[in-house]
C-alpha positions in Angstrom: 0.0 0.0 0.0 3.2 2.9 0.7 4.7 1.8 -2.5 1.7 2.2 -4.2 1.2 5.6 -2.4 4.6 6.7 -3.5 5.0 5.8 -6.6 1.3 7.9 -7.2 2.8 10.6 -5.6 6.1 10.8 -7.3 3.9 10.4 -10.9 1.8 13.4 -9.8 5.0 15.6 -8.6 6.4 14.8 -12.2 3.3 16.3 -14.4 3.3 19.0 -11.9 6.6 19.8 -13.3 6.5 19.1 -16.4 3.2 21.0 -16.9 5.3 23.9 -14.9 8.1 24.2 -17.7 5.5 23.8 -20.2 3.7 27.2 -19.3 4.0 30.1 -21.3 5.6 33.1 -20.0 3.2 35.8 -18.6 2.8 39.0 -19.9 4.2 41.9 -17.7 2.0 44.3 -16.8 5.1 47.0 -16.5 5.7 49.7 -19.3 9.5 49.4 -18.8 11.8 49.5 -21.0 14.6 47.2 -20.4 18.3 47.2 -21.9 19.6 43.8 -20.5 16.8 41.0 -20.2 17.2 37.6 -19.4 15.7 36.7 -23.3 17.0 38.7 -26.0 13.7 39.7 -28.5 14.4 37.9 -31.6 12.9 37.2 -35.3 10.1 34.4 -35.7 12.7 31.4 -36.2 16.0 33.3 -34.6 18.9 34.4 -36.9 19.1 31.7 -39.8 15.3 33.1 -40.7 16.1 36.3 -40.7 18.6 36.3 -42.5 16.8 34.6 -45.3 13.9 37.2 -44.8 16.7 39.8 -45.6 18.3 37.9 -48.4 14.7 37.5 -49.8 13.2 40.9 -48.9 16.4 44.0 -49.8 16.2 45.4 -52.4 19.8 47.1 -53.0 19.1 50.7 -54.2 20.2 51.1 -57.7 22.3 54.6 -56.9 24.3 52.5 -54.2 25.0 49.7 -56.4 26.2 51.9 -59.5 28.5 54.2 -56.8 29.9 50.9 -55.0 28.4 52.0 -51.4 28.6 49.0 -49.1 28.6 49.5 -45.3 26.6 48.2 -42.1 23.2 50.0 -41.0 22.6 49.7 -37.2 18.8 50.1 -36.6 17.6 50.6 -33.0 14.3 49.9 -32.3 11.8 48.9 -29.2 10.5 45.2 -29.3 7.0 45.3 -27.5 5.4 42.9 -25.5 3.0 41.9 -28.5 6.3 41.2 -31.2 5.9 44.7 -33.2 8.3 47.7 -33.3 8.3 51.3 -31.6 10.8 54.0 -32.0 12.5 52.4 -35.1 15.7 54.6 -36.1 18.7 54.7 -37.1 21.8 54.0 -34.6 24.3 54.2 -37.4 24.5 54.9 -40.5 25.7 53.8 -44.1 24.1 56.2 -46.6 20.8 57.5 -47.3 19.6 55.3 -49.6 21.1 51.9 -47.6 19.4 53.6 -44.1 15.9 53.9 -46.3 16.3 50.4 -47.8 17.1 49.1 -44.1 14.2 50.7 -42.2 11.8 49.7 -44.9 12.9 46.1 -44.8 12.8 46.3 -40.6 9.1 48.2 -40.4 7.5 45.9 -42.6 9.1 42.3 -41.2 6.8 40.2 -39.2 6.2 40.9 -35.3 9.2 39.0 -33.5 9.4 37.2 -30.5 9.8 39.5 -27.5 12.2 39.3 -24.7 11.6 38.0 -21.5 12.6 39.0 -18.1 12.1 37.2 -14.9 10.1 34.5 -16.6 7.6 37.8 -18.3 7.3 39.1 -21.4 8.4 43.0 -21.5 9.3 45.8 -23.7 12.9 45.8 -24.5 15.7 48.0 -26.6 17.0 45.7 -29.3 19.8 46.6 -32.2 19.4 45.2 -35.5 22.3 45.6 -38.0 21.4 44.9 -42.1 24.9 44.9 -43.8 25.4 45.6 -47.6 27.5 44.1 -49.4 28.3 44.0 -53.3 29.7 40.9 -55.3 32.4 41.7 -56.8 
């Protein structure tokens, strides 16, 4: 009878815990913004996927391919709670026309995964560079 009372209770600890770790993170009810979180926000799918949205999605602007203008544009945006973007701007730049071609691509991308702090979802700062480059 106490081995069949312990081996019931040690089954019901372990679906406690696993239906624990299966949980979704909860939703903060805080407007902060954070710099550091535990859970960087990140594109539907993580890096691989957005790089092929990028690949798929740039358009290189004509004047920067015929004056060979290659460079790194640093976007700086806030990830909210629900995936989409707020504040989207420019951290650094490249040249007009690779800035325009970078926020276009950025604004218009699916809503992303937000970050997470102490197990919640919350509004953090992310950077996002798009870097140009030209086959030679």
């Amino acid at each position: 009878m106490m081995k069949r009372f312990i081996l019931s209770t040690l089954f019901i600890l372990s679906f406690s815990v696993i239906k624990a770790q299966s949980t979704s993170p909860v939703v903060s009810q805080s407007d902060s913004v954070y710099l550091q979180t535990d859970k960087a926000p990140e594109f539907v799918g993580g890096q691989k996927k957005l790089n092929r949205y990028l690949v798929k999605t740039l358009r290189y602007p004509a004047y920067a391919v015929e004056h060979n203008i290659q460079g790194t544009v640093v976007l700086q945006t806030i990830v909210e709670k629900d995936g989409s973007f707020s504040q989207l701007r420019i951290k650094t730049s490249a040249s007009t026309d690779l800035d325009a071609e970078a926020l276009r691509v950025i604004a218009q991308s699916p809503k992303w995964v937000p970050a997470q702090k102490d197990g919640k979802i919350v509004r953090a700062y992310h950077e996002i560079p798009v870097v140009f480059t030209l086959a030679n």
